[in-house]
Legacy VTK file of the C-alpha trace (Angstrom):
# vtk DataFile Version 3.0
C-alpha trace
ASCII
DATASET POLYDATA
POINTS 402 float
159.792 -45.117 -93.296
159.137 -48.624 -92.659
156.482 -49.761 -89.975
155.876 -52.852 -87.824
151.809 -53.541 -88.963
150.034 -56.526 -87.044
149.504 -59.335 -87.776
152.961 -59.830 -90.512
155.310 -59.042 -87.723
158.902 -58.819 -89.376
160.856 -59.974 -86.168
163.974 -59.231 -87.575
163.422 -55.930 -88.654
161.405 -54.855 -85.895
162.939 -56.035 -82.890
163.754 -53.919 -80.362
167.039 -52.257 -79.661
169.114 -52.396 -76.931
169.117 -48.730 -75.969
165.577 -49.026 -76.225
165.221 -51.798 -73.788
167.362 -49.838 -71.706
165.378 -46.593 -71.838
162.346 -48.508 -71.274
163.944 -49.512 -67.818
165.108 -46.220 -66.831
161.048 -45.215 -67.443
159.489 -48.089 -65.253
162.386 -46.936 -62.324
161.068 -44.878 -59.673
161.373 -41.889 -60.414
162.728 -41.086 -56.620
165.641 -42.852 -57.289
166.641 -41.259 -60.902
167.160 -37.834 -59.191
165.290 -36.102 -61.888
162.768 -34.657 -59.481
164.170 -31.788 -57.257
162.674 -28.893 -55.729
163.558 -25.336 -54.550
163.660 -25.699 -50.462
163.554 -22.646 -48.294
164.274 -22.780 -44.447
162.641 -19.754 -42.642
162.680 -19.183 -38.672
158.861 -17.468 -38.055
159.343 -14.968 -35.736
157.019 -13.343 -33.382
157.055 -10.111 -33.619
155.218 -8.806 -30.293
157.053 -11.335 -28.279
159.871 -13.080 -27.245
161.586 -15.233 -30.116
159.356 -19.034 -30.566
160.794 -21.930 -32.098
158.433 -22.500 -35.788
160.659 -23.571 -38.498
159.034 -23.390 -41.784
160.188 -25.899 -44.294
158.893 -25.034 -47.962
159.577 -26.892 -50.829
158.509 -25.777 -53.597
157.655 -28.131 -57.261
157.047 -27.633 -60.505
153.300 -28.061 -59.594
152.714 -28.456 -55.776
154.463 -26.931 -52.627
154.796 -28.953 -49.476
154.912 -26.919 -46.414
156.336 -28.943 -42.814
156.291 -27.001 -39.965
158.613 -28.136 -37.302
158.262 -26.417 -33.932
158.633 -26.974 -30.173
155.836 -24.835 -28.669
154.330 -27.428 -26.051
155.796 -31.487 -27.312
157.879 -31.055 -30.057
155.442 -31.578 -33.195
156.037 -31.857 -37.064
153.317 -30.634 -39.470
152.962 -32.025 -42.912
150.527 -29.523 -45.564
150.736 -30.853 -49.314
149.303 -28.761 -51.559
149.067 -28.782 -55.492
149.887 -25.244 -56.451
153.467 -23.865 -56.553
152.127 -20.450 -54.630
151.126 -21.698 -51.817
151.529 -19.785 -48.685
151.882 -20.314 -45.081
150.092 -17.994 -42.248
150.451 -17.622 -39.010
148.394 -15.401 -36.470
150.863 -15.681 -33.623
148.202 -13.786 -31.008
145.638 -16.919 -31.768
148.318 -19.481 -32.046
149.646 -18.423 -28.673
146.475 -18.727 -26.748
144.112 -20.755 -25.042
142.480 -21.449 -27.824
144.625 -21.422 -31.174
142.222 -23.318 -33.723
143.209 -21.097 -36.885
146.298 -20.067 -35.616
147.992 -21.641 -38.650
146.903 -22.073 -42.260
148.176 -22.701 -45.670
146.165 -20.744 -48.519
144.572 -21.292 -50.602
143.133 -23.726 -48.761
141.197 -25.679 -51.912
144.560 -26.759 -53.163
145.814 -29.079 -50.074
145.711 -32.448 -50.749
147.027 -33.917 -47.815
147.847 -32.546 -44.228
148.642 -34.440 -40.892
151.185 -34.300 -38.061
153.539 -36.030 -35.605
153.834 -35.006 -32.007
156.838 -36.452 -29.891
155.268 -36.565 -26.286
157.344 -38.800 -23.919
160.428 -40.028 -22.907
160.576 -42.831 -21.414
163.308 -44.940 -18.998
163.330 -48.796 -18.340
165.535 -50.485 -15.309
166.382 -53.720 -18.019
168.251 -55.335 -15.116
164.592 -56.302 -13.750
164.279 -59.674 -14.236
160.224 -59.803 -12.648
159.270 -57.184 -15.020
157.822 -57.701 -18.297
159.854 -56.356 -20.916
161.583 -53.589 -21.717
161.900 -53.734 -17.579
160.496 -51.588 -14.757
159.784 -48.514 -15.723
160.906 -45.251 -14.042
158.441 -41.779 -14.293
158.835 -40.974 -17.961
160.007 -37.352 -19.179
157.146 -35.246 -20.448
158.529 -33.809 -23.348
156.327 -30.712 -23.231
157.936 -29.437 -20.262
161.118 -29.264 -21.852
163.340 -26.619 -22.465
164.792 -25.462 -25.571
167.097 -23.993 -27.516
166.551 -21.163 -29.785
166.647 -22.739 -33.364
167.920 -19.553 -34.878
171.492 -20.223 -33.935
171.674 -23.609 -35.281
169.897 -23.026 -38.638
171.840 -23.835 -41.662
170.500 -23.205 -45.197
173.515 -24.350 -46.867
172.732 -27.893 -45.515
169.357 -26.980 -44.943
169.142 -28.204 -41.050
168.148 -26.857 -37.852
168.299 -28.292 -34.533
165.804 -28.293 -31.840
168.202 -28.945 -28.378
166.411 -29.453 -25.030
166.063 -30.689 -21.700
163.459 -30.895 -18.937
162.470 -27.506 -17.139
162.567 -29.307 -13.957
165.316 -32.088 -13.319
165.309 -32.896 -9.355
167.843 -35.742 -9.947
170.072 -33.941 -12.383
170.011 -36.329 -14.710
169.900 -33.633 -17.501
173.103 -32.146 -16.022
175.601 -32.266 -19.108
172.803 -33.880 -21.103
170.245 -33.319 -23.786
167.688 -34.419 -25.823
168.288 -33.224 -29.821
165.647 -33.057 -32.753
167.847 -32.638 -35.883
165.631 -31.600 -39.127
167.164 -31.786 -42.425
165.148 -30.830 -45.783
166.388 -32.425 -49.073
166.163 -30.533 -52.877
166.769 -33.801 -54.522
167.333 -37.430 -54.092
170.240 -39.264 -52.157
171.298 -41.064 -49.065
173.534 -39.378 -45.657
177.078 -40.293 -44.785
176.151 -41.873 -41.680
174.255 -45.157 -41.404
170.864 -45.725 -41.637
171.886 -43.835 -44.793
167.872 -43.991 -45.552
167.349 -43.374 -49.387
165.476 -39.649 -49.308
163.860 -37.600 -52.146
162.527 -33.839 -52.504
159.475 -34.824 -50.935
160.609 -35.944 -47.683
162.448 -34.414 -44.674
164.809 -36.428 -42.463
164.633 -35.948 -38.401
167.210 -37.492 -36.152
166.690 -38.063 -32.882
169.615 -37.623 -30.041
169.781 -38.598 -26.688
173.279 -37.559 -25.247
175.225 -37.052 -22.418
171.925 -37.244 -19.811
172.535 -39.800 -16.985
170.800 -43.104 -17.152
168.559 -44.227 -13.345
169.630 -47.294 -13.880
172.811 -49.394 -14.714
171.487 -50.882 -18.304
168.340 -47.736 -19.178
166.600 -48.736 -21.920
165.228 -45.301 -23.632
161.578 -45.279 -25.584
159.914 -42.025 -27.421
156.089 -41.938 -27.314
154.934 -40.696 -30.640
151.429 -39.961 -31.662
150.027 -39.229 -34.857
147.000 -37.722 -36.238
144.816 -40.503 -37.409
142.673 -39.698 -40.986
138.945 -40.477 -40.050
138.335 -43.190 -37.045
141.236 -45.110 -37.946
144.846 -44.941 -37.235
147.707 -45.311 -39.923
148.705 -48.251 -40.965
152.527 -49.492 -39.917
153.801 -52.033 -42.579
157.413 -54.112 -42.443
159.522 -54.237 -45.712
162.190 -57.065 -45.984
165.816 -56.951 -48.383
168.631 -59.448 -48.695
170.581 -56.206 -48.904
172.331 -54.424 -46.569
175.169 -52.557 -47.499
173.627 -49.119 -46.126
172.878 -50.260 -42.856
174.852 -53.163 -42.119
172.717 -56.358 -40.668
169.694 -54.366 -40.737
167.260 -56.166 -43.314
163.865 -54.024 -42.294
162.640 -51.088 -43.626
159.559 -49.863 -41.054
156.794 -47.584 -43.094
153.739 -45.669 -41.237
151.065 -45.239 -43.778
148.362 -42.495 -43.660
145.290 -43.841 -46.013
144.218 -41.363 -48.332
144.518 -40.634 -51.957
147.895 -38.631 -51.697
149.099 -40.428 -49.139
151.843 -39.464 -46.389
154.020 -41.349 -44.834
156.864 -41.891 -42.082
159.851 -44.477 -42.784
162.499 -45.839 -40.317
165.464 -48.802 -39.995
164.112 -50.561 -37.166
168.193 -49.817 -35.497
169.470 -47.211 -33.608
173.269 -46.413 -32.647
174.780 -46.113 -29.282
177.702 -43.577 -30.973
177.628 -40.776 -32.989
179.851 -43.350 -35.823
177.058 -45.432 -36.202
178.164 -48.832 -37.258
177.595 -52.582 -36.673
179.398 -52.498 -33.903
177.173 -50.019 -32.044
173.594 -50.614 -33.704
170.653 -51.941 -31.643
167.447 -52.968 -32.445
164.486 -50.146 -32.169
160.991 -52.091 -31.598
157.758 -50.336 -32.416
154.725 -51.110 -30.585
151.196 -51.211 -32.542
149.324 -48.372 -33.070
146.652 -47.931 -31.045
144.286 -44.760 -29.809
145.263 -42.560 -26.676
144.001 -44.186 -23.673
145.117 -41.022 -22.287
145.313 -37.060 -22.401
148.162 -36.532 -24.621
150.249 -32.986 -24.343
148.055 -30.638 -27.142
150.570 -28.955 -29.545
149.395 -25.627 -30.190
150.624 -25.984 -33.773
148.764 -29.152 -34.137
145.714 -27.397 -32.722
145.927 -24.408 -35.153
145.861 -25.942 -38.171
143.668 -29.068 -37.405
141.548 -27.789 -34.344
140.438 -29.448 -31.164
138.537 -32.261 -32.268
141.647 -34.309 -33.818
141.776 -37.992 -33.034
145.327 -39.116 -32.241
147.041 -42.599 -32.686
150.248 -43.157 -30.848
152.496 -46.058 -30.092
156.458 -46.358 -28.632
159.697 -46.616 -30.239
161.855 -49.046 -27.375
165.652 -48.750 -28.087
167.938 -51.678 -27.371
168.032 -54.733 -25.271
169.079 -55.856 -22.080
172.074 -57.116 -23.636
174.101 -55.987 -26.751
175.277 -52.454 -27.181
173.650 -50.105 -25.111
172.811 -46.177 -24.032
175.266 -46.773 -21.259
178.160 -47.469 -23.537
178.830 -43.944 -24.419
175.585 -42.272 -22.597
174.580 -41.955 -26.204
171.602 -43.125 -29.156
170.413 -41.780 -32.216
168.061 -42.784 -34.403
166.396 -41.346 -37.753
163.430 -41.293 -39.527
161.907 -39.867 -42.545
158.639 -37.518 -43.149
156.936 -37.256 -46.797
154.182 -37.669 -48.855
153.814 -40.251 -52.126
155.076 -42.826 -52.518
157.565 -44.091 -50.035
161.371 -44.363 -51.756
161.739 -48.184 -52.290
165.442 -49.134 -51.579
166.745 -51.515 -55.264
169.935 -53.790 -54.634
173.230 -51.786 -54.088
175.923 -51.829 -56.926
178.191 -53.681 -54.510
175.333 -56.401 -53.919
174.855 -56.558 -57.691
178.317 -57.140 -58.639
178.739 -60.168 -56.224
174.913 -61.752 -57.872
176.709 -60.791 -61.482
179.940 -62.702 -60.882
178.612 -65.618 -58.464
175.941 -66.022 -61.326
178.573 -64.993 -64.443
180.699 -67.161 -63.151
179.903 -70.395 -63.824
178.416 -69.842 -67.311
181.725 -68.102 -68.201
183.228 -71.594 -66.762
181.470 -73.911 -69.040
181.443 -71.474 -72.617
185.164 -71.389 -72.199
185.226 -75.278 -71.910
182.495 -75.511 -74.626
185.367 -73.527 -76.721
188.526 -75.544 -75.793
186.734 -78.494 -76.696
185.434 -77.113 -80.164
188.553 -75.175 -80.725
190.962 -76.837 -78.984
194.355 -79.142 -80.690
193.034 -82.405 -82.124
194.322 -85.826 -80.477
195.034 -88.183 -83.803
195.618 -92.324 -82.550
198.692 -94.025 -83.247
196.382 -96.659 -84.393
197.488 -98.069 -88.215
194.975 -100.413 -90.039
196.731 -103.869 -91.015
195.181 -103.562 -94.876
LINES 1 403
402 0 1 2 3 4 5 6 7 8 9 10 11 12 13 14 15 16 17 18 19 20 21 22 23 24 25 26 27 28 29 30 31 32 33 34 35 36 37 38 39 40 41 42 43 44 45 46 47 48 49 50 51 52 53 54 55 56 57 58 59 60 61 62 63 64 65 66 67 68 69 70 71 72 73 74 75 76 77 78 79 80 81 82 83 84 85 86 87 88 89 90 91 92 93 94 95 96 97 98 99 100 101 102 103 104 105 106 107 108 109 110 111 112 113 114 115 116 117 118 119 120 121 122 123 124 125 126 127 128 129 130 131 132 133 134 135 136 137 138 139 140 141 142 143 144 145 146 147 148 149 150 151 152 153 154 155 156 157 158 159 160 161 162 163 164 165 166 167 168 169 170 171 172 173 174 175 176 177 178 179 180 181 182 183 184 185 186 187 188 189 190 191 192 193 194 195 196 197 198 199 200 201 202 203 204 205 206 207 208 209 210 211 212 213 214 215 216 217 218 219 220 221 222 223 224 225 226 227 228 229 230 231 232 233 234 235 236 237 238 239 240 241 242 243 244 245 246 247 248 249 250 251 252 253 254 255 256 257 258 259 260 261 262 263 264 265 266 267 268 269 270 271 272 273 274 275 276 277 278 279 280 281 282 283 284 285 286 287 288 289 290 291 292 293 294 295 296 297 298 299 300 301 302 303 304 305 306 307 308 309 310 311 312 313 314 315 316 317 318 319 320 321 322 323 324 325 326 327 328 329 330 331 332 333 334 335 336 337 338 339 340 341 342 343 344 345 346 347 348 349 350 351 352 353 354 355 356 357 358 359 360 361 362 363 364 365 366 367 368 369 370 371 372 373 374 375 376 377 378 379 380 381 382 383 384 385 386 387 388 389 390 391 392 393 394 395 396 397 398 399 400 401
């Protein structure tokens, strides 16, 4: 067998092929986007057993050497819980007579409890409502009393559950509605788990792995208080230590995916295994979400409560009272451009994991135009370079006198 030995490097014989090069590449690829890593997801409505039927979806998704655990449920504000753990027998428990009182610290907990590595949740608290038409006040307009999304009502998940496509749908709307505005309307959590790596049908079309779960949020059919409503969702977070997550901006000449939407958002918990939640900053004002209907979602900074936020019980079981919270707003739309009051309609999606974030690469479409607008011209001048080599001979008419 004949080896390459520094320093008389043969260059010839030792060079490296060209389906080693291309191995090479397929290694230094993130792995997210190979779809080699996938993991056996299980969907499970937790019921209570002594009461009336509660809305906890358990999400577990289970590795070759870790489980994550979310744990989606609408018991006070809706409220997402991310456990990561590094065992593939990790379990979730639930004492439903702690959870469901005044005080539910240990209500809910993942054992054993030496093998989580990360943990932290999302709680969705208001809804608010903007009159955009106001010219004297400071954008997104004058505001109208916000919905407090812990006095919603809602649905009972069971129905809606789907473990072929592994969604469930929290539907709601308030428990008290004076002006009827929640009539024929509601507001609709959509959760979707993933075994493997891909993108949705419908724009965003976010890139998603096995360790992340998708949400969608709907706002449909509820009448607007004003003639151009602007809509905003208050979400907090739990913060890891005294500081909040981080909120970074990502930037791509590609957009194929989500048409004229450049941005990729990213909320970034800061810790060793490291969570995180990713967004397009567009939402759609119909349920075909396209460039004709997107509109541009604004986050606010992060920043800590200035005031008593709704407690999730679920949040309070796991992580106990003494949580600090970070929360900022999610503004849909403008005053002009498409709008909730086209249809009475928005969406928008984001997506919940831990590691690293997927990291969207140029599109085949987008690298077929770069191959032939940069093929192109080189193509151009070797096939002139050949005509000229190859090409007939001119001989002159020219004869010499001697």
């Amino acid at each position: 067998m004949r080896s390459c030995k520094a320093p008389s490097w043969d260059s010839e014989r030792c060079a490296p092929s060209p389906m080693l090069l291309f191995s090479l590449l397929l290694c230094a690829a993130p792995l997210g986007l190979l779809g080699e890593e996938t993991r056996q997801v299980s969907l499970e409505v937790i019921p209570d057993l002594l009461g009336p039927p509660e809305n906890l979806l358990h999400i577990r998704a289970v590795g070759s050497n870790s489980t994550l655990h979310y744990v989606w449920s609408s018991l006070g504000p809706p409220a997402a819980l991310l456990v990561a753990t590094n065992t593939p027998h990790s379990v979730l428990h639930v004492n439903w007579s702690r959870l469901l009182s005044s005080e539910p610290t240990g209500g809910l907990m993942v054992f054993p409890e030496d093998s989580i590595q990360f943990s932290s949740a999302l709680v969705f608290t208001r809804l608010f409502e903007f009159d955009s038409t106001d010219a004297a006040a400071k954008p997104p307009g004058k505001p109208y009393p916000p919905y407090s999304l812990s006095k919603f009502s809602w649905n009972n998940i069971t129905d809606s559950l789907d473990l072929v496509t592994l969604t469930a749908t929290f539907q709601g709307h308030p428990t008290d509605d004076p002006t009827g505005a929640f009539a024929n309307g509601s507001l609709i959590f959509k959760v979707q788990a993933f075994s493997k790596s891909g993108r949705p049908d419908q724009p965003p079309r976010l890139l998603h792995t096995a360790d992340t779960c998708q949400l969608e949020v709907a706002l449909t059919g509820a009448s607007p208080r004003g003639n151009h409503s602007l809509f905003a969702l208050e979400v907090a977070t739990l913060g890891q230590g005294p500081d909040c997550p981080s909120m970074q901006e990502q930037h791509s000449i590609d957009d194929e995916y989500a048409p004229a939407v450049f941005q990729l958002n990213q909320l970034l918990w800061s810790s060793l295994l490291s969570g995180f939640v990713q967004w397009r900053p567009v939402a759609f004002s119909q349920k075909q979400g396209g460039r004709e209907s997107a509109m541009p979602c604004q986050a606010s900074p992060l920043s800590t409560t200035a005031y008593h936020l709704p407690q999730s019980p679920v949040v309070r079981a796991f992580f106990g009272s003494r949580s600090i919270f970070c929360a900022f707003n999610l503004t849909f739309g403008a005053s002009t451009g498409p709008g909730y009051w086209d249809q009475n309609y928005l969406s928008w999606s984001m997506l919940l994991g831990v590691g690293t974030p997927p990291v969207d690469t140029f599109s085949p479409l987008v690298l077929g135009i770069m191959a032939v607008a940069l093929g192109a011209p080189g193509l151009m001048l070797l096939a002139g370079g050949l005509f000229l080599l190859l090409g007939p001979k001119r001989y002159s008419e020219y004869q010499p006198i001697n």
